[in-house]
N, C-alpha and C positions, 0 to 999 in steps of 0.2 A: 605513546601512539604516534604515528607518520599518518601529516594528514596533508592527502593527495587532491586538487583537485585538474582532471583531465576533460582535456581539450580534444575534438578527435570529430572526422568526418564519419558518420552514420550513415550506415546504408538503407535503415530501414528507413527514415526521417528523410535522407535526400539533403542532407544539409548537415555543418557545424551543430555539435551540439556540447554541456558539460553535464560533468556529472564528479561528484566530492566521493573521497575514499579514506576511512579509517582505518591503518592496518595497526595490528599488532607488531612492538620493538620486538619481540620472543617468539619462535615457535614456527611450527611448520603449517605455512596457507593454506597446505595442499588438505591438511585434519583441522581446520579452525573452520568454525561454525559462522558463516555469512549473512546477514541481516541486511534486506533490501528494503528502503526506510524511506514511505514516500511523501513526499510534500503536499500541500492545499490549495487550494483554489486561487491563493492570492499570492504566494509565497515561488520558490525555487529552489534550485538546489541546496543555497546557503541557508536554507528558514533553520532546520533542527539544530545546524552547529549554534547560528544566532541567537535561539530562544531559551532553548534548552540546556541541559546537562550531561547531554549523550554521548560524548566522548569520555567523561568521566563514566558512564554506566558502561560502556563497551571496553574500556580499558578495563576495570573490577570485573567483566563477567571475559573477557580475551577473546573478544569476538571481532570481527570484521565488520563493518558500517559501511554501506551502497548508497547513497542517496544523488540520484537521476533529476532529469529536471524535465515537465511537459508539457511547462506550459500553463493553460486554462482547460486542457484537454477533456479530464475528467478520464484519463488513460484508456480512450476509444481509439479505434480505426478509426480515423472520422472519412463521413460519407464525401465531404468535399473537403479535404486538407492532410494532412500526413499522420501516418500511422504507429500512435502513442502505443496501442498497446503490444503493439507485436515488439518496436524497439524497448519496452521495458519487462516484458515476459521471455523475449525468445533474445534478440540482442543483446541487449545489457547485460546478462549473465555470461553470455558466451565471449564476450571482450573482458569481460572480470577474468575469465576465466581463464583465455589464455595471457593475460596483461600480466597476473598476479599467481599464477599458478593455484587457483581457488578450484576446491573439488566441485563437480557437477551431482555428486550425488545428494537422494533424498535427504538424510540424515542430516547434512551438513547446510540446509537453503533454510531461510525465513526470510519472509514477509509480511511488514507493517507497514501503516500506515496510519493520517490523521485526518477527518472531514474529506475531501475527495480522496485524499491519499488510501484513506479506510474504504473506501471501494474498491479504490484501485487494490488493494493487497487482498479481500477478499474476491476480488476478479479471477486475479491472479492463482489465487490458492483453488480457487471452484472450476475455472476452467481446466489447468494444468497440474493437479494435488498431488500427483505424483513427483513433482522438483521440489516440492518443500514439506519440511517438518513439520512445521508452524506456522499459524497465521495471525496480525496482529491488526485490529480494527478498534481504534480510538476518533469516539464522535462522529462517523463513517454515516455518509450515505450512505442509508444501505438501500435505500428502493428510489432509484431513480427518475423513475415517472411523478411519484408522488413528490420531489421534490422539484423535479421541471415545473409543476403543477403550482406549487405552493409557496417555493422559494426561488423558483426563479428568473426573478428582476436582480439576482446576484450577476446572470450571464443574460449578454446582449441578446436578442432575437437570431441575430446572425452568428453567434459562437453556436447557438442551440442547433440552428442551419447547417452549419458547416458541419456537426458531430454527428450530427442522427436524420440529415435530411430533410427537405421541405415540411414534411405530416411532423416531424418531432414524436417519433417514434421509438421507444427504446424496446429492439428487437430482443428477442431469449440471448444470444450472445453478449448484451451488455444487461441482463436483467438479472439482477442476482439470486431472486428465487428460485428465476426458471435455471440456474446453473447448479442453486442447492440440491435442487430435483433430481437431477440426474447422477449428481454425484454419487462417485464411490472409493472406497477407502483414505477418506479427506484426513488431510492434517489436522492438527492440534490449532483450536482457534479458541483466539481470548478476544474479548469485547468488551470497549469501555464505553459510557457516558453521561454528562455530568444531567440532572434531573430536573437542572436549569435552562438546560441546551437545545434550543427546535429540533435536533435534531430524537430530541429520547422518546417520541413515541415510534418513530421509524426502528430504533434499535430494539425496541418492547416486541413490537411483530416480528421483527426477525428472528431474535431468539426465539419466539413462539414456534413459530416455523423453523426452525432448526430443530429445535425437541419434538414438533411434531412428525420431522424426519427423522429421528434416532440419530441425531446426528451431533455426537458430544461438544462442549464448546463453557466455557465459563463467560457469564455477564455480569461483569460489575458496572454498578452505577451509585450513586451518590452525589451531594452537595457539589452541584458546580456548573458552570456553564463550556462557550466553546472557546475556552481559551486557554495559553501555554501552560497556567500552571494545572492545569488539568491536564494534558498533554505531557508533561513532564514527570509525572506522576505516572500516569498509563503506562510509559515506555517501563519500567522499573518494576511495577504490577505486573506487566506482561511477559518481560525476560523473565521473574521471579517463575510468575507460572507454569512458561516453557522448559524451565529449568535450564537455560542457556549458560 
């Protein structure tokens, strides 16, 4: 594997930004299956190569590795600061695309992610499910309010400010139910989380409400909290189940 990471003026951001690239040594970009892989709350571009084993899982499956960087974002527009999600839904891809000659089609897109990044990638996949195959949500916020609410003294008053506006409001655009709701012909979605994890009753309703939408999706969970080796483990479960 050639591992890239690029440096490059963003239009959507208004600013310098990076973001790391794994390509395949063999094979045509333009038919390889792309994996957009995104970081946490505390982390950046470098967290997955740093923690994990993910160049080794992308090398054995010959896949392409995206991993962006947002910040504290939580991969919003935010109401007072620059727009995470449009440069990692609509930009990001389109600069892979023509950087690396990487297809735009359905077939060929995935997104994952870990604890914010697991939002971020089912944001991603519920707003726009026609750019990807598959969706990959390990330890993932998945209801945002309820973690504004209950977890977070993780983000200052002022990040909360800056994302969603004075009220601290998370509108249907960043509400992941209200994006389940309306979905139609969604990707293939894996969901992981450890049973140790604040986060595993938020992931328990969402499954819920994805089944009670017809709306196919595997949830594993088991032994474990929020942390890499869980994380590491997911990526490998979830390529497994995509069949990447």
């Amino acid at each position: 594997m050639a591992l890239i990471r690029v440096e490059y003026s963003s239009k959507a951001l208004e600013m310098c930004t990076s973001f790391q690239v794994f390509l395949p040594d063999e094979g045509d970009l333009s038919r390889t299956k792309v994996v957009y892989l995104l970081h946490g709350l505390s982390d950046n571009c470098t967290g997955w190569t740093r923690y994990t084993s993910c160049e080794r899982y992308a090398r054995e499956h010959g896949v392409v590795l995206v991993m962006p960087e947002v910040q504290r974002s939580f991969y919003i527009d935010c109401v007072y600061g620059l727009k995470y999600f449009t440069y990692v839904s609509q930009e990001l891809p389109q600069v892979c695309q023509r950087m690396f000659g990487l297809s735009s089609s359905r077939e060929y897109n995935y997104v994952m992610g870990l604890s914010m990044g697991g939002y971020g990638a089912l944001k991603c996949a519920l707003t726009y499910p026609e750019r990807y195959a598959g969706c990959g949500c390990f330890s993932g916020v998945t209801d945002l309010q309820a973690f504004l609410a209950h977890r977070g003294m993780l983000l200052a008053p002022g990040e909360v400010t800056a994302m969603l506006g004075p009220e601290h409001i998370v509108g249907p655009e960043n509400d992941l139910s209200a994006l389940a709701g309306k979905v139609s012909d969604p990707p293939e979605i894996y969901i992981s989380c450890g049973e140790q994890d604040a986060h595993y009753p938020m992931n328990i309703e969402f499954s819920t409400l994805l089944s009670s939408l017809g709306i196919a999706h595997q949830f594993d969970h088991r032994e474990g909290g929020h942390s890499w080796d869980f994380w590491d483990q997911s990526i490998q479960d979830c390529f497994a189940y995509l069949n990447l």
